[in-house]
Residue, then its C-alpha position, 0 to 999 in steps of 0.5 A: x500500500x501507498x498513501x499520498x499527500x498532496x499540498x500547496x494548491x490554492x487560489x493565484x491569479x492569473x501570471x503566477x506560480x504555485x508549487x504542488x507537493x505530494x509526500x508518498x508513505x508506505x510500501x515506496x520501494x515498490x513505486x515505479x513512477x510518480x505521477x500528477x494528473x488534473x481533473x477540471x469541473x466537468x471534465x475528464x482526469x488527464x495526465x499532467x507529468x510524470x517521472x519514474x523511478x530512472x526519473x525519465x520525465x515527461x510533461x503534457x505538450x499543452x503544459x509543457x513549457x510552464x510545467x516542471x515534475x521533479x521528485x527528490x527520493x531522500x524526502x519521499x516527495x515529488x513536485x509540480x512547479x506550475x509558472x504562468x498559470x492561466x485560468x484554464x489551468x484550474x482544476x483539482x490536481x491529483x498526486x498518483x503512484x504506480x507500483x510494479x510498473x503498473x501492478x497498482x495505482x495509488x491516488x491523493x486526495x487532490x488538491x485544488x488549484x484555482x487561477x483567476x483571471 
Protein backbone atom coordinates (compact mmCIF):
# COMPACT_ATOMS: atom_id res chain seq x y z
CA UNK A 1 0.00 0.00 0.00
CA UNK A 2 0.95 3.55 -0.60
CA UNK A 3 -0.86 6.70 0.91
CA UNK A 4 -0.04 10.13 -0.95
CA UNK A 5 -0.43 13.60 0.32
CA UNK A 6 -0.95 16.27 -1.52
CA UNK A 7 -0.15 20.10 -0.51
CA UNK A 8 0.32 23.57 -1.95
CA UNK A 9 -2.68 24.00 -4.21
CA UNK A 10 -4.54 27.33 -3.79
CA UNK A 11 -6.05 30.43 -5.27
CA UNK A 12 -3.45 32.89 -7.60
CA UNK A 13 -4.07 34.94 -10.04
CA UNK A 14 -3.51 34.54 -13.41
CA UNK A 15 0.52 35.30 -14.35
CA UNK A 16 1.66 33.49 -11.20
CA UNK A 17 3.38 30.22 -9.57
CA UNK A 18 2.25 27.61 -7.37
CA UNK A 19 4.47 24.59 -6.32
CA UNK A 20 2.41 21.29 -5.68
CA UNK A 21 3.55 18.85 -3.24
CA UNK A 22 2.90 15.46 -2.77
CA UNK A 23 4.61 13.07 0.12
CA UNK A 24 4.23 9.09 -0.67
CA UNK A 25 4.21 6.88 2.54
CA UNK A 26 4.05 3.12 2.63
CA UNK A 27 5.38 0.45 0.65
CA UNK A 28 7.61 3.39 -1.55
CA UNK A 29 10.20 0.79 -2.63
CA UNK A 30 7.60 -0.63 -4.92
CA UNK A 31 6.51 2.93 -6.55
CA UNK A 32 7.92 2.80 -10.46
CA UNK A 33 6.82 6.09 -11.03
CA UNK A 34 5.20 9.17 -9.57
CA UNK A 35 2.68 10.96 -11.34
CA UNK A 36 0.08 14.24 -11.37
CA UNK A 37 -2.70 14.42 -13.33
CA UNK A 38 -5.68 17.41 -13.26
CA UNK A 39 -9.39 16.90 -13.45
CA UNK A 40 -11.29 20.36 -14.22
CA UNK A 41 -15.06 20.77 -13.07
CA UNK A 42 -16.84 18.58 -15.70
CA UNK A 43 -14.07 17.47 -17.47
CA UNK A 44 -12.12 14.05 -17.66
CA UNK A 45 -8.78 13.42 -15.16
CA UNK A 46 -5.99 13.87 -17.68
CA UNK A 47 -2.17 13.14 -17.28
CA UNK A 48 -0.47 16.06 -16.23
CA UNK A 49 3.61 14.84 -15.78
CA UNK A 50 5.20 12.19 -14.77
CA UNK A 51 8.75 10.74 -13.64
CA UNK A 52 9.67 7.20 -12.96
CA UNK A 53 11.88 5.56 -10.67
CA UNK A 54 15.03 6.02 -13.66
CA UNK A 55 13.43 9.72 -13.47
CA UNK A 56 12.54 9.90 -17.30
CA UNK A 57 10.39 12.80 -17.20
CA UNK A 58 7.54 13.66 -19.16
CA UNK A 59 5.41 16.65 -19.29
CA UNK A 60 2.00 17.26 -21.14
CA UNK A 61 2.66 19.42 -24.66
CA UNK A 62 -0.05 21.92 -23.59
CA UNK A 63 1.83 22.36 -20.19
CA UNK A 64 4.90 21.79 -21.13
CA UNK A 65 6.63 24.88 -21.37
CA UNK A 66 5.27 26.41 -17.73
CA UNK A 67 5.39 22.81 -16.06
CA UNK A 68 8.04 21.41 -14.36
CA UNK A 69 7.91 17.47 -12.11
CA UNK A 70 10.95 16.82 -10.10
CA UNK A 71 10.80 14.11 -7.13
CA UNK A 72 13.57 14.23 -4.50
CA UNK A 73 13.77 10.19 -3.24
CA UNK A 74 15.52 11.27 0.24
CA UNK A 75 12.36 13.04 1.06
CA UNK A 76 9.82 10.64 -0.41
CA UNK A 77 8.04 13.71 -2.27
CA UNK A 78 7.59 14.60 -5.90
CA UNK A 79 6.50 18.44 -7.08
CA UNK A 80 4.98 20.31 -9.89
CA UNK A 81 6.07 23.57 -10.16
CA UNK A 82 3.44 25.25 -12.14
CA UNK A 83 4.52 29.05 -13.59
CA UNK A 84 2.49 31.38 -15.60
CA UNK A 85 -0.52 29.65 -14.77
CA UNK A 86 -3.64 30.56 -16.92
CA UNK A 87 -7.41 30.18 -15.53
CA UNK A 88 -7.85 27.08 -17.57
CA UNK A 89 -5.18 25.74 -15.80
CA UNK A 90 -7.59 25.30 -12.87
CA UNK A 91 -8.74 22.05 -11.56
CA UNK A 92 -8.31 19.74 -8.92
CA UNK A 93 -4.71 18.02 -9.17
CA UNK A 94 -4.32 14.67 -8.14
CA UNK A 95 -0.82 13.09 -6.81
CA UNK A 96 -0.62 9.31 -8.45
CA UNK A 97 1.82 6.23 -7.60
CA UNK A 98 2.02 3.49 -9.81
CA UNK A 99 3.99 0.41 -8.43
CA UNK A 100 5.32 -2.62 -10.09
CA UNK A 101 5.27 -0.77 -13.14
CA UNK A 102 1.94 -0.71 -13.34
CA UNK A 103 0.52 -3.58 -10.85
CA UNK A 104 -1.07 -0.88 -8.80
CA UNK A 105 -2.05 2.54 -8.91
CA UNK A 106 -2.36 4.91 -5.80
CA UNK A 107 -4.15 8.39 -5.55
CA UNK A 108 -4.22 11.60 -3.23
CA UNK A 109 -6.59 13.22 -2.24
CA UNK A 110 -6.44 16.04 -4.52
CA UNK A 111 -5.89 19.24 -4.18
CA UNK A 112 -7.40 22.07 -5.80
CA UNK A 113 -5.98 24.84 -7.52
CA UNK A 114 -7.74 27.93 -8.98
CA UNK A 115 -6.19 30.84 -11.09
CA UNK A 116 -8.35 33.94 -11.64
CA UNK A 117 -8.10 35.99 -14.43
Amino acid sequence: QVQLAESGGGLVQAGGSLRLSCLASGSISSITSMNWFRQAQGKQRVLVATVNSVNTVNVADSVKDRFTISRNSAKNMVYLQMNSLKPEDTAVYYCNAVTNWGRNSYWGQGTQVTVSS
